[in-house]
The first five atom37 places (N, CA, C, CB, O) and aatype in JSON, in Angstrom:
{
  "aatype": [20, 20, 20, 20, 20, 20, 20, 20, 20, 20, 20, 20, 20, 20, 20, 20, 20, 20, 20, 20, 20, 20, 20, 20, 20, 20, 20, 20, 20, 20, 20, 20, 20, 20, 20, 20, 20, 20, 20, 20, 20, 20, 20, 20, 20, 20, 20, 20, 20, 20, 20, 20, 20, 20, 20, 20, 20, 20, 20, 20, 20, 20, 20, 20, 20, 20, 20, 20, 20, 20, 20, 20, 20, 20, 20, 20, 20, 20, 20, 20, 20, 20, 20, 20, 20, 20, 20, 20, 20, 20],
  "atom_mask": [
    [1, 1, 1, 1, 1],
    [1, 1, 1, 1, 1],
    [1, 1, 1, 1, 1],
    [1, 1, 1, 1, 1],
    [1, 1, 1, 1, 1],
    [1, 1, 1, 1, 1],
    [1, 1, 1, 1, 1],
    [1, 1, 1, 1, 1],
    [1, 1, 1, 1, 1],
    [1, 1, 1, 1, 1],
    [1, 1, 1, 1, 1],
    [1, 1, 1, 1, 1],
    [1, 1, 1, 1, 1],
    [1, 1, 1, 1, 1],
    [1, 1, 1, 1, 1],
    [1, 1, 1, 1, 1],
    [1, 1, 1, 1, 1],
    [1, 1, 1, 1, 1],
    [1, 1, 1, 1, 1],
    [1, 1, 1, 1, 1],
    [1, 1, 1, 1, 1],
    [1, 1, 1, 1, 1],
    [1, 1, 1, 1, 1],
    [1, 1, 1, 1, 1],
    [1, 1, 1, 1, 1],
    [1, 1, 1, 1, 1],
    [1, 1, 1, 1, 1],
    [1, 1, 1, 1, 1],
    [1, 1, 1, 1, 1],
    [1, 1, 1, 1, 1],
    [1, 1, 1, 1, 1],
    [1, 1, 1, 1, 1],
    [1, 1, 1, 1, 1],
    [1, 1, 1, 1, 1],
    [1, 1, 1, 1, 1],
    [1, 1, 1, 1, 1],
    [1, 1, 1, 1, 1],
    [1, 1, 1, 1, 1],
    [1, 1, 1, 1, 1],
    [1, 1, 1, 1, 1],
    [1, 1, 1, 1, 1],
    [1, 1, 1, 1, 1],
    [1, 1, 1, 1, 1],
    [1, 1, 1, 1, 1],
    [1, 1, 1, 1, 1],
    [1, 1, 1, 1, 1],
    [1, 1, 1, 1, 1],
    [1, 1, 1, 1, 1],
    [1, 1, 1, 1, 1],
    [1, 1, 1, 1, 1],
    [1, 1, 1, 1, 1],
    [1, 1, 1, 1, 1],
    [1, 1, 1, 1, 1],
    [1, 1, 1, 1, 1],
    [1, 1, 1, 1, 1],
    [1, 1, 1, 1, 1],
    [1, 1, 1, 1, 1],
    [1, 1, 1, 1, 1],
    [1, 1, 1, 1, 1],
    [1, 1, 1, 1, 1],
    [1, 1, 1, 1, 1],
    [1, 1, 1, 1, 1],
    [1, 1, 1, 1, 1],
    [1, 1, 1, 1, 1],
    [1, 1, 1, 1, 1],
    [1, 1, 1, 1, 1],
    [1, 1, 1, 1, 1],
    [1, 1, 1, 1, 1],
    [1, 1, 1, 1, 1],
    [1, 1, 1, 1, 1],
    [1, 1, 1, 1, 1],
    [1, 1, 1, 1, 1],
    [1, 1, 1, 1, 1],
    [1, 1, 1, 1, 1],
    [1, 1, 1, 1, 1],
    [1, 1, 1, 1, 1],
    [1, 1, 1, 1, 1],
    [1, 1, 1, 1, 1],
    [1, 1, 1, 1, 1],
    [1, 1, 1, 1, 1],
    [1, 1, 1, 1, 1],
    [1, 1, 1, 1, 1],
    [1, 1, 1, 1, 1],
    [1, 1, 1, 1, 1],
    [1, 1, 1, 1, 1],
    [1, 1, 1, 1, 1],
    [1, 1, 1, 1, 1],
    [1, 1, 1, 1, 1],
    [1, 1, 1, 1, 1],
    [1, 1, 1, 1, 1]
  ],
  "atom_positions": [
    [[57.94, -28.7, -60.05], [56.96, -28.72, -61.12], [57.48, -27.91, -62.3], [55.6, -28.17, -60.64], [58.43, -27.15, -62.12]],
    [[56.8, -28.04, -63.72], [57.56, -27.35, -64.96], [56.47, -26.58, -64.83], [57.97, -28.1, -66.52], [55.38, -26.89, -64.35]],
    [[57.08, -24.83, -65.58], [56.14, -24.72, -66.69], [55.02, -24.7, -66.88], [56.22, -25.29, -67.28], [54.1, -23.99, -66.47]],
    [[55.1, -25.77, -67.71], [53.89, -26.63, -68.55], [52.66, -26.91, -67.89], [54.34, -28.04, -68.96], [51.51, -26.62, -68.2]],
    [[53.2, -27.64, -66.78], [52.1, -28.53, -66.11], [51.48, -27.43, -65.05], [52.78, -30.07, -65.27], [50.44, -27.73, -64.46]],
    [[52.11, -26.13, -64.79], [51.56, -25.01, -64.16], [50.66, -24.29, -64.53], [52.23, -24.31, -63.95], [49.71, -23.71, -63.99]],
    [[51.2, -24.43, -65.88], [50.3, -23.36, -66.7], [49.03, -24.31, -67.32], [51.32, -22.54, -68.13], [48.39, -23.79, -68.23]],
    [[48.73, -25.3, -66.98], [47.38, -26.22, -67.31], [46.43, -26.27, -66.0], [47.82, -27.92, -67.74], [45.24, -26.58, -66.01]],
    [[47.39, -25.82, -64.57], [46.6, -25.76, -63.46], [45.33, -24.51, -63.47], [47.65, -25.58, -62.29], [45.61, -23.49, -64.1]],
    [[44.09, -24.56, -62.86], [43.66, -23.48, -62.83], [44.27, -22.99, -61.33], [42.15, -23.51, -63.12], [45.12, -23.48, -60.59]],
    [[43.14, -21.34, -61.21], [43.64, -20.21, -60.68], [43.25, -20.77, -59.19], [42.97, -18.71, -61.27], [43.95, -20.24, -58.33]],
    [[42.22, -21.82, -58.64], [42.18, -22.17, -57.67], [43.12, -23.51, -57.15], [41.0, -22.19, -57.63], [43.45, -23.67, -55.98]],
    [[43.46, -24.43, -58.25], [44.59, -25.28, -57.84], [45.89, -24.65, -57.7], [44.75, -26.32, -58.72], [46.69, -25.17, -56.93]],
    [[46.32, -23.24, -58.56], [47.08, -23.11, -57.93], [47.46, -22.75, -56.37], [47.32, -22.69, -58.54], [48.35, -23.19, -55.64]],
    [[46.2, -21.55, -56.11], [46.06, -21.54, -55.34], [46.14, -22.23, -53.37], [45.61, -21.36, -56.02], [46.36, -21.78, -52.24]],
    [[45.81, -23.5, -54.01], [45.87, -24.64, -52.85], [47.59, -24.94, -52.79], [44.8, -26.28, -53.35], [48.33, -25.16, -51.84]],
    [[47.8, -24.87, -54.06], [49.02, -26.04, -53.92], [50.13, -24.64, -53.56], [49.48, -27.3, -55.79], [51.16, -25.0, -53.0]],
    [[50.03, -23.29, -53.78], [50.38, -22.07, -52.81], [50.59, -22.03, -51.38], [49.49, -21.22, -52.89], [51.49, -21.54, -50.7]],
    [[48.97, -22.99, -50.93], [48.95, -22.82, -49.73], [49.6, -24.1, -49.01], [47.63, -22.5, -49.39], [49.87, -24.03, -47.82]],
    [[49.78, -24.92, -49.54], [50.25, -26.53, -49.19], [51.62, -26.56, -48.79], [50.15, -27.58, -50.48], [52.13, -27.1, -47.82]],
    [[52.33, -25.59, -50.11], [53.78, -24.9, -50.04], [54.03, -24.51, -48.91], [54.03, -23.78, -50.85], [54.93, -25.06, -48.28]],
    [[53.14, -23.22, -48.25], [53.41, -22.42, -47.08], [53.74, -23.14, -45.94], [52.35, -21.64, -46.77], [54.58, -22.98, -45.05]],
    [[52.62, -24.25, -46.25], [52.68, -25.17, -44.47], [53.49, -26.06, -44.85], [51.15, -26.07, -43.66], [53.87, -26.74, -43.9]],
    [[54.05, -26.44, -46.1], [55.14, -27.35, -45.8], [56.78, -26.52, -45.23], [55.32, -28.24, -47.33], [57.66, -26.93, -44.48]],
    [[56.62, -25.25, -45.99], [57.97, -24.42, -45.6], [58.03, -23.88, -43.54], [57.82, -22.64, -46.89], [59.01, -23.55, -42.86]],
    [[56.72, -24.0, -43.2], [56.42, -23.61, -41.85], [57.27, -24.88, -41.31], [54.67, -23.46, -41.4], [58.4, -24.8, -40.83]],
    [[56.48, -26.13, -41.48], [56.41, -27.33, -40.88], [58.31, -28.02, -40.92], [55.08, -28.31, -41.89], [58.78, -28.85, -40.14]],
    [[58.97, -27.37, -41.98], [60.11, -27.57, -42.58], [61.36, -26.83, -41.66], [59.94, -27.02, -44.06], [62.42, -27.33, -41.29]],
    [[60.71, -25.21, -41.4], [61.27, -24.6, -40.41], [61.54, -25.16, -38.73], [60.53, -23.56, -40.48], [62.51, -25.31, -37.99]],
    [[60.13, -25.32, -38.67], [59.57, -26.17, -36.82], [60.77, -27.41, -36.84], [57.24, -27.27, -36.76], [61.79, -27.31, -36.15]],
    [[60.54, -28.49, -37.67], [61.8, -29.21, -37.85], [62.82, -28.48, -38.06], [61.81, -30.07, -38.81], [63.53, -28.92, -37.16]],
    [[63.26, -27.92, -38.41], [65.06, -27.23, -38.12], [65.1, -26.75, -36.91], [65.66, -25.84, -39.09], [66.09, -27.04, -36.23]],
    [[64.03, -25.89, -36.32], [64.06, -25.42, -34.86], [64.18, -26.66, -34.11], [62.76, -24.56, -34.37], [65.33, -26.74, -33.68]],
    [[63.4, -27.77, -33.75], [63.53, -28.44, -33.15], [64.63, -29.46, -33.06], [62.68, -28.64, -33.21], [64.92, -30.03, -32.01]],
    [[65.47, -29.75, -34.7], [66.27, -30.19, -34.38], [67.58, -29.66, -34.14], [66.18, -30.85, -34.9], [68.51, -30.47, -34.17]],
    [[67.81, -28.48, -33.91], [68.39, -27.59, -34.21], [69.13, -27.5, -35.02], [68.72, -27.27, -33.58], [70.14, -26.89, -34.67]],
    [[69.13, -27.9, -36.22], [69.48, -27.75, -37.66], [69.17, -26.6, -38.7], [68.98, -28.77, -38.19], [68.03, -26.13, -38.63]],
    [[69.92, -26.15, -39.52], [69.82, -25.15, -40.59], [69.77, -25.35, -41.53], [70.47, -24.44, -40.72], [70.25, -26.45, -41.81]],
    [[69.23, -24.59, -42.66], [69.12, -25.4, -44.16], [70.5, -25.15, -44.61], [67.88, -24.75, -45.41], [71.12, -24.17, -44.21]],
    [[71.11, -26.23, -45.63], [72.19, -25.45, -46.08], [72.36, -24.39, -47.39], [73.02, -26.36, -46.21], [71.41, -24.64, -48.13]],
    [[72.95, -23.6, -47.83], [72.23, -22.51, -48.66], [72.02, -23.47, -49.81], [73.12, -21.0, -49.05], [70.91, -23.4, -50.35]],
    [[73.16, -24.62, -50.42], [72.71, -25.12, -51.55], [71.01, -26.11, -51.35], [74.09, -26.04, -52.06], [70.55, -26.35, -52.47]],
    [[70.32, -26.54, -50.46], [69.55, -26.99, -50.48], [68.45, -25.77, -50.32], [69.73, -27.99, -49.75], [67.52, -25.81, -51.13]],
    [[68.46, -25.08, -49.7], [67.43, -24.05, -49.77], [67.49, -23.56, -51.29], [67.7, -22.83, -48.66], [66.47, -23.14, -51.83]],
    [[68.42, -23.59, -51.81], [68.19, -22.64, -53.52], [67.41, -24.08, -54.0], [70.18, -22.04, -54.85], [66.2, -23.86, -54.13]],
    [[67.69, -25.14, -54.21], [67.25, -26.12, -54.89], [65.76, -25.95, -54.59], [67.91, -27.43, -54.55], [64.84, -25.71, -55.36]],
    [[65.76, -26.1, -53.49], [63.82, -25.77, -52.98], [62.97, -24.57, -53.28], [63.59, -25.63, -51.32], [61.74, -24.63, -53.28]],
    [[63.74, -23.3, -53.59], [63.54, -22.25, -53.97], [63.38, -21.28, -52.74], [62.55, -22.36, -54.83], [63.01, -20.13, -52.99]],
    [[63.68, -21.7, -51.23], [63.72, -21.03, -50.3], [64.92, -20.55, -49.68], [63.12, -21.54, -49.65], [65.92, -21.26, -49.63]],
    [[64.88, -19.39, -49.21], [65.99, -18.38, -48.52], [66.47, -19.06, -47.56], [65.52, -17.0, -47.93], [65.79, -19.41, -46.59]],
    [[67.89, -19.38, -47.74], [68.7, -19.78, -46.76], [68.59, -19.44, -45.18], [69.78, -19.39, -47.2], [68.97, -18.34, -44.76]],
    [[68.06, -20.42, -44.31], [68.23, -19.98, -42.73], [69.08, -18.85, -42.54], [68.86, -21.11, -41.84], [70.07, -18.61, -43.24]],
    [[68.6, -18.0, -41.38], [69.51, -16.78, -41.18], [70.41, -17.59, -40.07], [68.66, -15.17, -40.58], [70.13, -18.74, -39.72]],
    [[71.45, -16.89, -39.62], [72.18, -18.15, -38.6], [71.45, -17.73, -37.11], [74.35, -18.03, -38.47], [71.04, -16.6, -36.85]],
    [[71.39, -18.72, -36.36], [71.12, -19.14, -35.13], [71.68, -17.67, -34.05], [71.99, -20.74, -34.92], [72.85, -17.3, -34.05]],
    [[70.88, -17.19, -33.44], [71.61, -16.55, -32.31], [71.76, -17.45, -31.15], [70.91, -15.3, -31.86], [70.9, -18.22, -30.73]],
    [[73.27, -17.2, -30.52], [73.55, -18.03, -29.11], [72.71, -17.22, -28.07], [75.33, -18.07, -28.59], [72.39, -16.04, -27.92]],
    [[72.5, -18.48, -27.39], [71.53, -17.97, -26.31], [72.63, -17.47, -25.23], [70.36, -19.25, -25.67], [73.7, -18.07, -25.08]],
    [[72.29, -16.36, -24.54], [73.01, -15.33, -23.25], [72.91, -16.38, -21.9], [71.87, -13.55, -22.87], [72.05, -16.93, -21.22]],
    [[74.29, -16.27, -22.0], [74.58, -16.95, -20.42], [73.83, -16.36, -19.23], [76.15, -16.77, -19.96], [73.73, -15.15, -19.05]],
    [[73.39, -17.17, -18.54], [72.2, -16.57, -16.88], [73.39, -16.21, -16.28], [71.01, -17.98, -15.59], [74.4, -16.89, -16.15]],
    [[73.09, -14.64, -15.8], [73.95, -14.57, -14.8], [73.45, -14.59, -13.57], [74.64, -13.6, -14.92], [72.33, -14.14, -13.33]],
    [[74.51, -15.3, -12.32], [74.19, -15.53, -10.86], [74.29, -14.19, -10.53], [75.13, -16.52, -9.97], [75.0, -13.44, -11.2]],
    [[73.41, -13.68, -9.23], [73.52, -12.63, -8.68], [74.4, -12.74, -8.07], [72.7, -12.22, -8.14], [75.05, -13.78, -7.91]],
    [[74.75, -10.9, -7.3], [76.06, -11.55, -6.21], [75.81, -12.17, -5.1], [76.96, -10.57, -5.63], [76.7, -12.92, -4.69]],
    [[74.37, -12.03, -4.18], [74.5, -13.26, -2.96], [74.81, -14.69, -3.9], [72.73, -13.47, -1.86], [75.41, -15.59, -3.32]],
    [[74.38, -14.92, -5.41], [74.43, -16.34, -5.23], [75.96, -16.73, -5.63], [73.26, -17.11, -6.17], [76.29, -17.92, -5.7]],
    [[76.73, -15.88, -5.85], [78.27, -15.9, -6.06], [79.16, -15.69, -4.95], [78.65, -14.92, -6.96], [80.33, -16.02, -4.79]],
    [[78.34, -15.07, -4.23], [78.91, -15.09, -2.66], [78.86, -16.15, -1.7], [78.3, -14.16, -1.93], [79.45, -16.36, -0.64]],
    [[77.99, -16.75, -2.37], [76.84, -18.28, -1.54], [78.33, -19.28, -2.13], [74.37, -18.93, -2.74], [79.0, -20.02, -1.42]],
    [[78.47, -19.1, -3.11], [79.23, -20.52, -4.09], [80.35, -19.99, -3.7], [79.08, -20.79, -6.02], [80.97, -21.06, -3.79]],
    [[81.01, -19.39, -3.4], [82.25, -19.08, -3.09], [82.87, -19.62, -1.41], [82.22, -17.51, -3.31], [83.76, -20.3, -0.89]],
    [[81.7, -18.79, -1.08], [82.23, -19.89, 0.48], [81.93, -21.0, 0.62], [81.76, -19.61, 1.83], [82.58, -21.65, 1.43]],
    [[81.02, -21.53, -0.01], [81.15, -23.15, -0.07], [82.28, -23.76, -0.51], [80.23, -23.74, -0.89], [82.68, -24.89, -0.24]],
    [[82.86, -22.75, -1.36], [84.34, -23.66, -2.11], [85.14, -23.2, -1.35], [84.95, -23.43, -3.78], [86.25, -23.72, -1.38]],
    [[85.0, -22.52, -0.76], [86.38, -22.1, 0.56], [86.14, -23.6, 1.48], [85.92, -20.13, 1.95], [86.9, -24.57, 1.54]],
    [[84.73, -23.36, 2.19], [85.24, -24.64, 2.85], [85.14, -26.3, 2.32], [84.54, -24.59, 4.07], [85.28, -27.35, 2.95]],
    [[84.94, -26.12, 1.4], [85.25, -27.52, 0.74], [87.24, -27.63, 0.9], [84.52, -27.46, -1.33], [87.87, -28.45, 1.55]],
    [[87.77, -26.5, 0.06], [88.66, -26.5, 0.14], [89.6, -26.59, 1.98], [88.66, -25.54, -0.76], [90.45, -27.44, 2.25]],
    [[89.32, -25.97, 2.53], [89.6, -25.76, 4.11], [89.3, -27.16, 4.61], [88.57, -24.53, 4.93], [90.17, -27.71, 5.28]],
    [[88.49, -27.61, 4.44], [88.11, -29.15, 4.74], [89.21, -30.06, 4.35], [86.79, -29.65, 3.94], [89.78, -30.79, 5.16]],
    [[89.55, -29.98, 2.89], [90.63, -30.81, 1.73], [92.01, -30.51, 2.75], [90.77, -29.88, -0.34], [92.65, -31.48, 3.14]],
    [[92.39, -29.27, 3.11], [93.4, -28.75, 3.41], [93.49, -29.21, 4.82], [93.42, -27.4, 3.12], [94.68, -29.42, 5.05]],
    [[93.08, -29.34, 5.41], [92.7, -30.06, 6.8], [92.97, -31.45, 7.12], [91.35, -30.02, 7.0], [93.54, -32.06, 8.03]],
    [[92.17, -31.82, 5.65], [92.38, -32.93, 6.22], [93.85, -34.11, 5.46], [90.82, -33.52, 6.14], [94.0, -35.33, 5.42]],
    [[94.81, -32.72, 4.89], [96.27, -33.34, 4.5], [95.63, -33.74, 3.17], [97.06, -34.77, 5.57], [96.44, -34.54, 2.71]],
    [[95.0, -33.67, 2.62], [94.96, -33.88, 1.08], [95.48, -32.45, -0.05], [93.23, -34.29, 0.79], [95.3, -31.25, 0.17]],
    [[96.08, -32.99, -1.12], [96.86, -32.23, -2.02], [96.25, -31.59, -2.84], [97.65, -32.83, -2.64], [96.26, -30.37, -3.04]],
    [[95.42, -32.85, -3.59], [94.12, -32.34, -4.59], [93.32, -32.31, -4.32], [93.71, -32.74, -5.51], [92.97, -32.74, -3.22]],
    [[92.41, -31.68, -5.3], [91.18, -31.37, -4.86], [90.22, -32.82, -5.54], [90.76, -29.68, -5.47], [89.01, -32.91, -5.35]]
  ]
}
């Protein structure tokens, strides 16, 4: 919008069209979260909004040790099995 055509709005249209802004910049965000997309900084200046902060990577789950102890001897005898039974690869 210019200017011009702002300054002919009154103090309650602006008002609305303030608030219209907000939920479109919310609704704008939810879409980037969901698609997991970021604004890029030149499109956020054009819109007049602050460039996405960047994404934090989400923390790898770590297995406890029974369940690393669990997966380990399973691959022993997978392997012991392979080896048994004259095969090379796995």
């Amino acid at each position: 919008m210019s200017n011009s055509s702002l300054a002919s709005l009154s103090a309650k249209q602006l008002k609305k069209a303030a608030l219209v802004r907000e939920r479109l910049d919310k609704l704008q965000a939810q879409l980037e979260d969901i698609l997991g997309v970021t604004a890029t900084p030149s499109a956020a200046a054009s819109s007049g909004r602050k460039a996405a902060a960047k994404p934090t990577r989400r923390r790898r789950r770590k297995f406890s040790p029974a369940a690393r102890a669990k997966l380990s001897a399973a691959a022993k005898r997978r392997w012991a099995k392979r080896k048994a039974a004259g095969k090379t690869t796995l």
